[in-house]
C-alpha positions as CSV (number, residue, x, y, z in Angstrom):
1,X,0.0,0.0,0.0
2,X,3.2,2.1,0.3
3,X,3.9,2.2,-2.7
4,X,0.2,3.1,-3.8
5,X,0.9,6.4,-2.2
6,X,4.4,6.9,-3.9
7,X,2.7,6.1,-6.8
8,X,0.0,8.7,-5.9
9,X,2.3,11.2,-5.2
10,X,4.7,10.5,-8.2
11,X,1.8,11.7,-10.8
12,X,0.8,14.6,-8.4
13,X,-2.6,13.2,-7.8
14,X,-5.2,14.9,-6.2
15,X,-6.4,14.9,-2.3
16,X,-9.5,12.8,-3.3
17,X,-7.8,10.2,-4.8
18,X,-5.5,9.3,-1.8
19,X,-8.4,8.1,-0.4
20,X,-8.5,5.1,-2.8
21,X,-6.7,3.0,-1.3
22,X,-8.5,3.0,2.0
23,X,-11.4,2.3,0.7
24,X,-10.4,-0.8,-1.6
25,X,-8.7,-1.9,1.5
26,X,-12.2,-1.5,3.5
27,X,-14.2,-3.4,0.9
28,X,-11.5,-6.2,0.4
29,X,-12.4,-6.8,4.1
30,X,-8.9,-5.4,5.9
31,X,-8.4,-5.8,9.9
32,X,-8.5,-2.6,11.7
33,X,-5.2,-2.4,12.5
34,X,-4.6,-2.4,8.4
35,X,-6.9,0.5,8.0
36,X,-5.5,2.6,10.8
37,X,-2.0,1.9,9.0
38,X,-3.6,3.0,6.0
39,X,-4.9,6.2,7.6
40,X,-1.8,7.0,9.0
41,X,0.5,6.6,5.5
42,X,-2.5,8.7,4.0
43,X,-2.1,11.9,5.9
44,X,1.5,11.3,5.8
45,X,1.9,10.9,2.3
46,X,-0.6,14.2,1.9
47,X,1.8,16.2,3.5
48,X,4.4,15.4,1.4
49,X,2.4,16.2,-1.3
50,X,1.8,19.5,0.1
51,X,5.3,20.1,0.9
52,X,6.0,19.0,-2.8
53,X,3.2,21.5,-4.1
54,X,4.7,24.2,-1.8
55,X,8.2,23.3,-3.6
56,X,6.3,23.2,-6.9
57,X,5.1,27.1,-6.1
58,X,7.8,28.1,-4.9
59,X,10.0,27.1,-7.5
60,X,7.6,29.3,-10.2
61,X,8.0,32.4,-8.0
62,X,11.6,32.4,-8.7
63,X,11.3,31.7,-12.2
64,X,9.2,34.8,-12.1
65,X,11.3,37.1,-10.7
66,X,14.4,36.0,-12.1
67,X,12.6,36.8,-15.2
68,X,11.6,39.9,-14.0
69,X,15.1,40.5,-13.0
70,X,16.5,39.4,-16.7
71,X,13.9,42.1,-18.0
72,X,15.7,44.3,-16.0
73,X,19.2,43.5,-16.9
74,X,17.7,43.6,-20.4
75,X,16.9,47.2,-19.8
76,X,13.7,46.9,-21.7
77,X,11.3,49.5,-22.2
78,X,9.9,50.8,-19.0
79,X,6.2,50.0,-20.3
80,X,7.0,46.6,-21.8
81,X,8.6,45.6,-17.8
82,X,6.1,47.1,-16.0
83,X,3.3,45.0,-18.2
84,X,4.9,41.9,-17.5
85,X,5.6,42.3,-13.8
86,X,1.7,43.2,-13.2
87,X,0.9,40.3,-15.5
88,X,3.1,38.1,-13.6
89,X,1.5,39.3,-10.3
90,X,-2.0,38.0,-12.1
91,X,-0.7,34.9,-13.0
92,X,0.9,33.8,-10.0
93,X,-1.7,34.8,-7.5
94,X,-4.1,33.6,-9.3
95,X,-6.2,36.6,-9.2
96,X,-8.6,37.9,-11.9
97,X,-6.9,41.5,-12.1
98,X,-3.4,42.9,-10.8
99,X,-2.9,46.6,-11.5
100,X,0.2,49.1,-10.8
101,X,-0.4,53.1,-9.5
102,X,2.4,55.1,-9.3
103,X,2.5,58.7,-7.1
104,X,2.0,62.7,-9.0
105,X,3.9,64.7,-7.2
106,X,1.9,67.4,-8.8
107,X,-1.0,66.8,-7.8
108,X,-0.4,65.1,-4.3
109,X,-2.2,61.3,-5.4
110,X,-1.6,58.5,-7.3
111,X,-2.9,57.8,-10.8
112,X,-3.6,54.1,-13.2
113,X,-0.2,53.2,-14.5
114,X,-0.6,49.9,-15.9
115,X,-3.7,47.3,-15.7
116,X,-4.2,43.4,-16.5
117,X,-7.2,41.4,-16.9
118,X,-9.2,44.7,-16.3
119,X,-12.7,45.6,-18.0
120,X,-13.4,49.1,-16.8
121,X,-12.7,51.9,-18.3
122,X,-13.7,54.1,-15.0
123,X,-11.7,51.4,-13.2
124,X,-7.9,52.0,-15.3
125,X,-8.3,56.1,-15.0
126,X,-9.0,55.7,-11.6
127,X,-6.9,58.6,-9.2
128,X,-6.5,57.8,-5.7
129,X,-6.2,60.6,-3.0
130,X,-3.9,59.9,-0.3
131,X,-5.1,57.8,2.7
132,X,-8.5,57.3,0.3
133,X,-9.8,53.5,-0.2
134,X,-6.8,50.4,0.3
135,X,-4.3,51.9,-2.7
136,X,-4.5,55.5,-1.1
137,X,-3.4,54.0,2.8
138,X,-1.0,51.6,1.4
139,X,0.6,54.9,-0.6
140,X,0.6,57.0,2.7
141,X,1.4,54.6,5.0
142,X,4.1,52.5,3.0
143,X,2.6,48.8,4.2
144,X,0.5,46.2,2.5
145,X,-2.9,45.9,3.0
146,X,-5.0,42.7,2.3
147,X,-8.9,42.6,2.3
148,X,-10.9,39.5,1.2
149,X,-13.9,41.6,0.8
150,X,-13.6,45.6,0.4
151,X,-16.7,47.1,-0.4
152,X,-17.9,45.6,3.3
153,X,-14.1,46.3,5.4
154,X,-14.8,48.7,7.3
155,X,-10.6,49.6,7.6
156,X,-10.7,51.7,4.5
157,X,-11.7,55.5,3.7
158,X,-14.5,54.6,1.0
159,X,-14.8,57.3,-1.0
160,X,-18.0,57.3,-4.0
161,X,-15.2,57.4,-6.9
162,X,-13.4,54.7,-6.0
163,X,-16.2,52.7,-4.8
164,X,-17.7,53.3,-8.3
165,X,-15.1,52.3,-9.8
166,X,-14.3,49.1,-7.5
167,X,-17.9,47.9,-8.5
168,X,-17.5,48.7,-11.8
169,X,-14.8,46.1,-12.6
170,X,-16.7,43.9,-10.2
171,X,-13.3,43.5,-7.5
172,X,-13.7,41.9,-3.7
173,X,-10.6,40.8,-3.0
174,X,-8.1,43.4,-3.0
175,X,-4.1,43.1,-2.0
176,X,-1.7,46.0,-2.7
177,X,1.5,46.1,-1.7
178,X,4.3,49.5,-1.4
179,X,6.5,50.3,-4.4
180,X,9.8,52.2,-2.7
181,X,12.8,53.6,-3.2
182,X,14.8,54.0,-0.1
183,X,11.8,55.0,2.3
184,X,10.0,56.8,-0.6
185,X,6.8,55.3,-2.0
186,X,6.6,56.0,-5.2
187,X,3.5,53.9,-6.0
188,X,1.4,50.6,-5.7
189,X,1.2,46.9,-7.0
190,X,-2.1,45.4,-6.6
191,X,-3.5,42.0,-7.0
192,X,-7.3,41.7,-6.5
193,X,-10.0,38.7,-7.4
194,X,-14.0,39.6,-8.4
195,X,-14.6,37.4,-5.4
196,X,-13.7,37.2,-1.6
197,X,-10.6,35.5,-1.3
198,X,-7.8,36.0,1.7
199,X,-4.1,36.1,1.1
200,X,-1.6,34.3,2.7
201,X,1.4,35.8,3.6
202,X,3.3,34.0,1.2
203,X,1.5,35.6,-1.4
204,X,2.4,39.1,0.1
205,X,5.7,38.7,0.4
206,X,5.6,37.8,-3.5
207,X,3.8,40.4,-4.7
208,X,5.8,42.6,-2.2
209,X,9.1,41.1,-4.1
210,X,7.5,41.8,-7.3
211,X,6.7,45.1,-6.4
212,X,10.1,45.9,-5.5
213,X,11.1,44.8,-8.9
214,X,8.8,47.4,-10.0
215,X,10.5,50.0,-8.3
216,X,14.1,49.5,-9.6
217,X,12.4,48.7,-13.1
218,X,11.2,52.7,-12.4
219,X,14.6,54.0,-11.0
220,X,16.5,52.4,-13.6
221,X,14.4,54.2,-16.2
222,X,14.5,57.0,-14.8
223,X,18.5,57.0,-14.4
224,X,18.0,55.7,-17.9
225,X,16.5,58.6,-19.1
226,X,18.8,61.0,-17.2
227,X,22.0,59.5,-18.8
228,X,20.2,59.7,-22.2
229,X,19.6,63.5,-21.6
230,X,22.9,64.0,-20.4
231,X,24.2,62.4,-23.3
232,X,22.0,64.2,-25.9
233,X,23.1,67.4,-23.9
234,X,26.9,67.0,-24.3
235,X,25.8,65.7,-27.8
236,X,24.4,69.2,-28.8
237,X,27.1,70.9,-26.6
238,X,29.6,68.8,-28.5
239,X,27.9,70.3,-32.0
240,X,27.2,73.7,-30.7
241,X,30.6,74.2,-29.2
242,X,32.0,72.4,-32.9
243,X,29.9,75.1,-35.3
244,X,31.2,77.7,-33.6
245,X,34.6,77.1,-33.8
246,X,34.0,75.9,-37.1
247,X,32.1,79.6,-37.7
248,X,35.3,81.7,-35.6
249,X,37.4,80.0,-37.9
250,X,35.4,81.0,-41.1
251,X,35.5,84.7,-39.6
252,X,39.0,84.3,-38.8
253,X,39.9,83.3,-42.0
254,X,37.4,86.1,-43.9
255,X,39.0,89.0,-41.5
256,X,42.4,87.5,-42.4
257,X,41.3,88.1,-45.9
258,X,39.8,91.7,-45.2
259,X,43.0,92.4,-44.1
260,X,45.1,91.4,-47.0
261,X,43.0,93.5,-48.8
262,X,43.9,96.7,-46.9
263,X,46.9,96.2,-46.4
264,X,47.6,95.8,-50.5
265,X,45.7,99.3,-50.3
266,X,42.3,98.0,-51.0
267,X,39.5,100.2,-50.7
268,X,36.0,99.7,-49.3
269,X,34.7,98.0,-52.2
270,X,37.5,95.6,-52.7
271,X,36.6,94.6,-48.5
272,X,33.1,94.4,-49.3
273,X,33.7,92.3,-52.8
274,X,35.9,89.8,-50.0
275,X,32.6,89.8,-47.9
276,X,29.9,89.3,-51.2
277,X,32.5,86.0,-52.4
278,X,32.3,84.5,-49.0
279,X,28.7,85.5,-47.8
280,X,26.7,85.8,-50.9
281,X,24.0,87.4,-51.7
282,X,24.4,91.6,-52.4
283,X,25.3,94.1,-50.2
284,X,26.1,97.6,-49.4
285,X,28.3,99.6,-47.8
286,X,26.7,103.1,-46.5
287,X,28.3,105.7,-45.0
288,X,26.9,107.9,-41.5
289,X,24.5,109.1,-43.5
290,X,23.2,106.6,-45.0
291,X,24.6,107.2,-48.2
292,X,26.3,104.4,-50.3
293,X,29.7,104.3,-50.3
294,X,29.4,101.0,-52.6
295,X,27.1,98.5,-53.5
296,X,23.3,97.8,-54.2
297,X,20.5,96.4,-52.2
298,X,17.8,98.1,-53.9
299,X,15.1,100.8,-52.1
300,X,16.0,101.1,-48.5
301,X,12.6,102.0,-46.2
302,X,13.4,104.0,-43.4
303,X,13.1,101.2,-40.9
304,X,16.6,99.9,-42.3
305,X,18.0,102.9,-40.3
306,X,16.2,102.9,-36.9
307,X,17.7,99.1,-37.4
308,X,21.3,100.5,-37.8
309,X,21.0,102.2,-34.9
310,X,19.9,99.0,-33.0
311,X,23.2,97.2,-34.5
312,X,25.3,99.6,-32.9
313,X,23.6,99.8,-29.8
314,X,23.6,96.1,-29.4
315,X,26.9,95.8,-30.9
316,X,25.9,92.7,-33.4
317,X,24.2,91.8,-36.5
318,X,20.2,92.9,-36.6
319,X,18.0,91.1,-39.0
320,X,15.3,93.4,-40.7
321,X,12.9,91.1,-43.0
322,X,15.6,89.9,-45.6
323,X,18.8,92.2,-44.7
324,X,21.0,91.7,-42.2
325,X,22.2,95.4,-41.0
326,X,26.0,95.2,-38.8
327,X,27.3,99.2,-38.2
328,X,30.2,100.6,-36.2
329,X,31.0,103.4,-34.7
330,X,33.9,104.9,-32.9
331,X,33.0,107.0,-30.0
332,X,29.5,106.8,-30.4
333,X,30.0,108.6,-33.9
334,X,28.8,106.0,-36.4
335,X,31.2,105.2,-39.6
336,X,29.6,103.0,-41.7
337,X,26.8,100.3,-41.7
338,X,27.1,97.2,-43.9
339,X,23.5,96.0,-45.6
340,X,23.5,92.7,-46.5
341,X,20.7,91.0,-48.7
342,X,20.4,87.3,-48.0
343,X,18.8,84.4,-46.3
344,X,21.2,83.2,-44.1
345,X,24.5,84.5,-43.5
346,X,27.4,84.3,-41.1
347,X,26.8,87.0,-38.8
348,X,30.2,87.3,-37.5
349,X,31.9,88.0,-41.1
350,X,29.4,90.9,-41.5
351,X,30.1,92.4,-38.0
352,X,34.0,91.7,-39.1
353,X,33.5,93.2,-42.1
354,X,31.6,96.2,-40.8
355,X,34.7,96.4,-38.0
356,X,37.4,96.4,-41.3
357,X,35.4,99.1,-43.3
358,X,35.1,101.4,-40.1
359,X,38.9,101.4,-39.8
360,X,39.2,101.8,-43.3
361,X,37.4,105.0,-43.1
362,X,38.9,106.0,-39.9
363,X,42.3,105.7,-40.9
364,X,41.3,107.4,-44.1
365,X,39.6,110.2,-42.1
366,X,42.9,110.8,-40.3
367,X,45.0,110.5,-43.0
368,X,43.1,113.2,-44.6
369,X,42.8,115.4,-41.4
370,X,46.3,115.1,-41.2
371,X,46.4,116.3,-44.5
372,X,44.1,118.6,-44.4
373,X,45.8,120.2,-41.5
374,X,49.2,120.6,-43.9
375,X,47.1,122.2,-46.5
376,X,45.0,124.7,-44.2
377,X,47.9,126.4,-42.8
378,X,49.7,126.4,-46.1
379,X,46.8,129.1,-47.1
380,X,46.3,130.3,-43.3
381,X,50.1,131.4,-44.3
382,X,49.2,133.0,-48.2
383,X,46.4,134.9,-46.6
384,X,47.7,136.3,-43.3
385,X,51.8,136.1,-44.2
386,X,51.9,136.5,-48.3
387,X,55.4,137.1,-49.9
388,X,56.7,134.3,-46.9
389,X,59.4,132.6,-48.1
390,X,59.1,129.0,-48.8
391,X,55.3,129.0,-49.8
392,X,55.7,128.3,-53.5
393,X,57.8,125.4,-52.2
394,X,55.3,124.3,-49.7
395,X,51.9,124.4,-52.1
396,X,54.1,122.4,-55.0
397,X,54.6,119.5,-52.6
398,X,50.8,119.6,-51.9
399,X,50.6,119.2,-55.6
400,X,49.4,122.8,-55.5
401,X,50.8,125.0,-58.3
402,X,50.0,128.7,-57.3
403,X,51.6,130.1,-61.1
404,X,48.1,128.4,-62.6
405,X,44.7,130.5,-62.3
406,X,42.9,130.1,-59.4
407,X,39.8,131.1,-57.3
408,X,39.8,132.1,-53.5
409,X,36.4,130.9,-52.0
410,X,34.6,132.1,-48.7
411,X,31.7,130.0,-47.8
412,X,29.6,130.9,-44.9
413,X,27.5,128.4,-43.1
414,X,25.6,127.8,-39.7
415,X,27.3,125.6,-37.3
416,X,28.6,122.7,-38.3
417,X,32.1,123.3,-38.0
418,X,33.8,120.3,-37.7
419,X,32.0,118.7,-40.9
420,X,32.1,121.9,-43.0
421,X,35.8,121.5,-42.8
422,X,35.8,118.1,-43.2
423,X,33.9,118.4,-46.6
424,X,36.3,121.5,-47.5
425,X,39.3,119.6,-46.7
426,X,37.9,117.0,-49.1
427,X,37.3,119.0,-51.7
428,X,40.6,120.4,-51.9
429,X,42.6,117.2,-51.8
430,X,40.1,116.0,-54.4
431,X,40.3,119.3,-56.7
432,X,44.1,119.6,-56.2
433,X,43.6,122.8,-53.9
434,X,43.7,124.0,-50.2
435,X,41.1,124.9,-47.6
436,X,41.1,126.3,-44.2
437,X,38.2,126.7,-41.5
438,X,38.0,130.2,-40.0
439,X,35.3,130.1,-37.5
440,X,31.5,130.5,-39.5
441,X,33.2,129.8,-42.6
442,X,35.9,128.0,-44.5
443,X,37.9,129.2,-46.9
444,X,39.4,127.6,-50.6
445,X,42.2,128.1,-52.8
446,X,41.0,125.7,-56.0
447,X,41.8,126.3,-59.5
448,X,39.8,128.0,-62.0
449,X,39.3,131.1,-63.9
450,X,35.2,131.1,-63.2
451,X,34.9,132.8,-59.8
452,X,30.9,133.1,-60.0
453,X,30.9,129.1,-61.2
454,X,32.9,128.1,-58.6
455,X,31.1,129.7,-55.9
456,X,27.6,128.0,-57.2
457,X,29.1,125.0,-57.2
458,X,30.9,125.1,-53.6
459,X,27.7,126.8,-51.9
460,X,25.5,124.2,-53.5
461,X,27.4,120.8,-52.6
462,X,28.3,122.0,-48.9
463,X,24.4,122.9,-48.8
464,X,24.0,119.3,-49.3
465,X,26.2,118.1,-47.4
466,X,25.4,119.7,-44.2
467,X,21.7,120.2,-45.0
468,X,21.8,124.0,-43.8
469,X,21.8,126.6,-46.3
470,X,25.8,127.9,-47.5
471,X,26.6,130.9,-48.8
472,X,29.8,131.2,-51.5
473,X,31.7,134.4,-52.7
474,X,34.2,134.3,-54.7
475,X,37.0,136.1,-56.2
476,X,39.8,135.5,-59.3
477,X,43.6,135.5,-57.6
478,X,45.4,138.2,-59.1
479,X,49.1,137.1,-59.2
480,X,49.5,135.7,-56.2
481,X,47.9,138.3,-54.3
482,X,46.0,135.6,-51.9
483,X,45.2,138.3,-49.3
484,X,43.2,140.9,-51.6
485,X,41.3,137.5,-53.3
486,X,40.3,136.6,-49.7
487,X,38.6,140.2,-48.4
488,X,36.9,140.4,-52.3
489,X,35.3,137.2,-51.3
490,X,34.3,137.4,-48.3
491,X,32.8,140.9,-48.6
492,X,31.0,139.2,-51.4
493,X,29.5,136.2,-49.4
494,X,28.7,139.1,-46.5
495,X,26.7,141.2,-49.6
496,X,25.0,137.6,-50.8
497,X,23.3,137.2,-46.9
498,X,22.5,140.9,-47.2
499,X,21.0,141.0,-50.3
500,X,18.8,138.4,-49.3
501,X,20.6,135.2,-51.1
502,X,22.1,133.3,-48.5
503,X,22.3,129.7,-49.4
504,X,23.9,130.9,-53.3
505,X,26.8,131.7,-54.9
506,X,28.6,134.2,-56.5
507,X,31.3,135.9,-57.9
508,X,32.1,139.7,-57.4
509,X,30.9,140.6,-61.0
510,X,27.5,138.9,-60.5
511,X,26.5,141.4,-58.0
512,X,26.6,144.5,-60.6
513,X,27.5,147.4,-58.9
514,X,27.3,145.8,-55.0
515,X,30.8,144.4,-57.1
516,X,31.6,147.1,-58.4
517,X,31.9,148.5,-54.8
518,X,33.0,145.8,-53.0
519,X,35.6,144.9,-55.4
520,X,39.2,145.1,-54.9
521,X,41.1,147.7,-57.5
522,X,37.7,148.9,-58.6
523,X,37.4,147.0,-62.1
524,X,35.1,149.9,-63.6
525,X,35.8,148.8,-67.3
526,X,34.7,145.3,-66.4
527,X,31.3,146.6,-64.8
528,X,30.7,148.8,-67.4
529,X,30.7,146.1,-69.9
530,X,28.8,143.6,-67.5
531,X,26.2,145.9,-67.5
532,X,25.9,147.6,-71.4
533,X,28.1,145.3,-73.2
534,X,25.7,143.7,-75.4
535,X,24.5,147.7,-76.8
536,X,27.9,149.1,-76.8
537,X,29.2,146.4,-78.6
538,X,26.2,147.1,-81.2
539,X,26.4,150.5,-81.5
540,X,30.4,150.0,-82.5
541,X,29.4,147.2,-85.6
542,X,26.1,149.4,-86.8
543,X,27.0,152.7,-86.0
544,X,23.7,153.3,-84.1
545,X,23.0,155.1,-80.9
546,X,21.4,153.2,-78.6
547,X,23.0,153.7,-75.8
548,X,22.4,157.5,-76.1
549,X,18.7,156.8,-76.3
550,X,19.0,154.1,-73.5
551,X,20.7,157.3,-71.7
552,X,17.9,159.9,-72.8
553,X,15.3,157.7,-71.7
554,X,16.2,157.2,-67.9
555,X,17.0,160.9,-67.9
556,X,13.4,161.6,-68.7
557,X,11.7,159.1,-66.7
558,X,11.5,156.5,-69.2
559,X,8.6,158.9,-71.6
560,X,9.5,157.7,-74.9
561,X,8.0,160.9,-76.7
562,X,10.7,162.9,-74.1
563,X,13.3,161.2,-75.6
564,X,12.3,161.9,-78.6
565,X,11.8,165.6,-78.0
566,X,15.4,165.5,-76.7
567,X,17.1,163.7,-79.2
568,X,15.1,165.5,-82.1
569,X,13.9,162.4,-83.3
570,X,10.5,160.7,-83.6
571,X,8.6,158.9,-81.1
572,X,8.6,155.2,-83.1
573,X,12.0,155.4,-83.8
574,X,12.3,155.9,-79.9
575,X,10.5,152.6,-79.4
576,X,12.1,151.2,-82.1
577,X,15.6,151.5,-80.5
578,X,14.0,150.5,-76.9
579,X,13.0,146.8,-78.4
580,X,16.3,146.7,-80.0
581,X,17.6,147.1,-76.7
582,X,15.4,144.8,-74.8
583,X,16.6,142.5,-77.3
584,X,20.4,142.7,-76.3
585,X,19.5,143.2,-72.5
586,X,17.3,140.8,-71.9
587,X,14.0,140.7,-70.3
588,X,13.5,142.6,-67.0
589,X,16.1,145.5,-68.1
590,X,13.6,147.6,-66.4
591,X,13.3,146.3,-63.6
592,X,14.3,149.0,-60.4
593,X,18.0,147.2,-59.5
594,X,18.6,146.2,-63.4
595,X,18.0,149.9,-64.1
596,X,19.5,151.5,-61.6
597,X,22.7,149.1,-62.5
598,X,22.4,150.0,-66.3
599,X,22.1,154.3,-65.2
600,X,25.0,153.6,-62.9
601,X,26.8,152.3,-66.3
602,X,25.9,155.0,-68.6
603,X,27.1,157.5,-66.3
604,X,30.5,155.9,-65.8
605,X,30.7,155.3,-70.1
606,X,30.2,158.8,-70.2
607,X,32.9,159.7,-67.8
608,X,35.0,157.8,-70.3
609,X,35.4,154.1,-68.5
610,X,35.1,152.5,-71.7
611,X,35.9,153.1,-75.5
612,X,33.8,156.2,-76.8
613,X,31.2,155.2,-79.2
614,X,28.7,157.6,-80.9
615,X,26.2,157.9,-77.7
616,X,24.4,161.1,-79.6
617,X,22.5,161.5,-83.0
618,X,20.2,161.0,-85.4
619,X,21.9,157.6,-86.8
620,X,20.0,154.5,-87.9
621,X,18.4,152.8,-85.9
């Protein structure tokens, strides 16, 4: 009958069946003593099958969490580990559902992480407050909890969401152990059955051992994920920090080129040709002003400026729709501003580039203020110390030759001072001349025999420049008599402002006879002819005399039939003469300052200023 039982226990037979031999033995008609044998190797042969069941268990636990620690190892997907541990829990409990929560720091509670075997939708987005139904004491408390029927324990905070939700999925059962880490509980492992069950303690502890699987699974993807971050950081730092040395070294290599280029005595547009090859796109260089200095990006709108004055504010590159805008300034007085036209561009090139032209024009700016210096006191010296030795000398190395015609120039302006002698000492290094600021006005020697040309010219151009009005007087140099020149010209600027004409410009023999007064050595002759040339001239070729009748008529009031009672001629051929002479004069000979000009004139060709010509008679017309 022993062996019965080893048989029995060798094919893991069930309780009921070790009860077979007993009963055969009963109806083959055993002694008592027999049966109570048999009875004794029953129960003893039932505990070794629940030892060996036990073993059996035990064995499968194991398995389960050394596959749950080969998951681990594995460093699967957080999701994927955390689905097989709960399923695990399910499966070796033997419970209809097994669900994980895990703790929101946010929002103080603990939320559905990951279910198995469940139905309910209210049941898997489920929250649990702190210390609210079995999950929400195990989570504050940090122990298991075990109830073989919830909705009637009485141990538990029943709350009408949970409850809901517990009946909605139909659970009795319910056993959740702690997930921690250190003495932190960072959620809950549940294993719960749709009806009343208890749990042994041996299922706690393995669903407590799963749960601390759970709970390195989480740590370790969260140090996971920390690494990975760290490693995509140093990644981008890695790239960011390559770029830009891979960018310094692009600039480097462009302001190395910029360089070259000045230093072979390139010019602002060979620098900004450097910056087009290596940037693309167009560009343009402007000046303080705004002006172009070189290059073409097409209509600039006024925001371009207000964004030129943000780049050197800032100090970088501004983008304005599709320009980029980089300016420098020295001082706070801005030199230049670089426009670029493109999509994308290297920023530090431009504000290299914008750093080369603004030395450029610096140094340029000194040179020529150095230069300018040289050539002001050169005619400071003509003017105040003419006849010095040496200034021949001095003017010839300026590339100045003083033997050749020239025109002194005094042009008055408002303010300014520093950029009216900048523009002056431009204009004479340009124009092969000198220039000299004098407090209100500056002063140039430039060559020329066309004083009242000249002085339009200068007094229009430093008008622009300074955006104020200028006013120009001029005067021809006789020999080199620098200092007479000088007062003609500025007593003919003064006589431009006080007739009314600031802003123009004129030479003394423009200004009839406001020249003829102002005028050095008097230059009658030349007035004279200014003034009546075109008649005088006529009546020497024809033999006519309308400049006698030009003379009658002013005498008596401009009455044509007076003149003709004084010259003893008729009245049309009076007004015959008077269109012949509007003809040469020009329209507005009648005019109060024209007339009093051309009366001026005839009195001085009758005191003999000019060659005699027949004045008197009854000639032809």
């Amino acid at each position: 009958m022993i062996r019965r039982y080893l048989e029995l226990l060798a094919r893991e037979a069930s309780a009921v069946e070790f009860e077979g031999p007993i009963i055969e033995a009963r109806a083959a008609g055993a002694d008592p003593a027999e049966i109570e044998e048999l009875e004794q190797a029953k129960v003893e042969a039932l505990r070794v099958r629940e030892r060996l069941r036990r073993r059996a268990r035990r064995e499968a636990e194991l398995s389960a969490l050394f596959d749950t620690a080969g998951d681990l190892a594995a460093l699967r997907d957080l999701d994927a580990v955390l689905e097989a541990i709960v399923h695990r829990a399910r499966q070796l409990l033997g419970t209809d559902t097994a669900y994980l929560t895990l703790h929101d720091p946010a929002q103080g509670d603990t939320y559905m992480r990951v279910t198995d075997g469940s139905t309910s939708a209210a049941f898997q987005s489920l929250r649990l407050a702190m210390g609210a139904g079995l999950g929400g004491l195990v989570a504050q408390s940090g122990r298991p909890y075990s109830t073989a029927d919830y909705p009637d324990d009485e141990r538990f905070r029943h709350t009408g969401d949970i409850d809901w939700a517990v009946k909605d999925e139909g659970l009795v059962a319910i056993l959740g152990v702690p997930l921690k880490l250190g003495g932190r509980v960072i959620g809950v492992l549940f294993a719960a059955n749709r009806s009343a069950r208890p749990f042994a303690q041996e299922e706690v502890a393995l669903l407590a051992s799963l749960a601390a699987h759970a709970a390195v699974a989480i740590d370790n993807a969260r140090l996971l994920q920390e690494t990975r971050n760290a490693l995509e950081e140093l990644s981008q730092a890695h790239r960011t920090a390559r770029e830009h040395a891979e960018a310094v070294e692009r600039a480097a290599l462009a302001h190395d080129r910029m360089t070259s280029v000045v230093l072979q005595g390139g010019g602002i547009e060979n620098v900004a040709a450097v910056i087009t090859e290596v940037l693309g796109g167009s560009l343009a260089v402007l000046d303080e002003l705004g002006r172009p200095l070189t290059g073409d990006v097409g209509g600039l709108d006024p925001g371009v400026f207000e964004a030129a004055q943000a780049s050197r504010a800032l100090g970088r590159t501004v983008r304005r729709g599709d320009l980029l805008l980089a300016s420098a300034d020295v001082g706070g007085e801005p030199l230049c501003t670089l426009v670029l036209r493109s999509d994308d561009a290297d920023e530090r090139i431009l504000e290299r580039g914008a750093q080369v032209c603004a030395l450029l024009l610096l140094f340029r700016r000194t040179v020529s203020e150095a230069e300018g210096r040289v050539r002001g006191e050169l005619l400071d010296d003509l003017i105040a110390r003419p006849g010095s030795p040496g200034l021949a000398d001095r003017a010839r190395r300026l590339g100045v030759d003083l033997a050749a015609p020239h025109v002194l120039v005094v042009a008055r302006h408002e303010g300014q001072r520093e950029r009216a002698a900048f523009w002056a000492s431009s204009q004479a290094t340009i124009r092969h001349g000198l220039a000299a600021a004098r407090g209100e006005e500056v002063v140039l020697l430039l060559p020329g025999d066309d004083p009242g040309g000249v002085a339009r010219r200068i007094a229009a151009e430093l008008t622009a420049s300074l955006g104020l009005p200028a006013t120009a007087g001029a005067a021809q140099i006789a020999g080199a008599d620098v200092t007479s020149a000088y007062r003609q010209a500025q007593r003919c600027a003064a006589s431009l402002v006080a007739l009314g004409r600031a802003g123009e410009g004129a030479g003394g023999a423009e200004l009839g006879f406001v020249g003829l007064l102002i005028g050095e050595g008097r230059d009658v002759p030349g007035f004279v002819a200014s003034a009546l040339g075109p008649v005088i001239d006529y009546d020497a070729r024809r033999g006519t005399a309308l400049v006698g009748t030009l003379d009658a008529y002013f005498a008596t009031g401009g009455s044509p039939s007076r003149t003709a009672e004084t010259m003893h001629i008729h009245v049309n051929t009076v007004t015959q003469r008077l269109d012949r002479i509007a003809k040469l004069l020009g329209d507005g000979w009648q005019e109060p300052e024209r007339a009093l000009e051309l009366q001026l004139a005839l009195r001085l060709h009758r005191l003999g200023h000019t060659t005699p010509a027949q004045t008197m008679g009854n000639g032809p017309i």
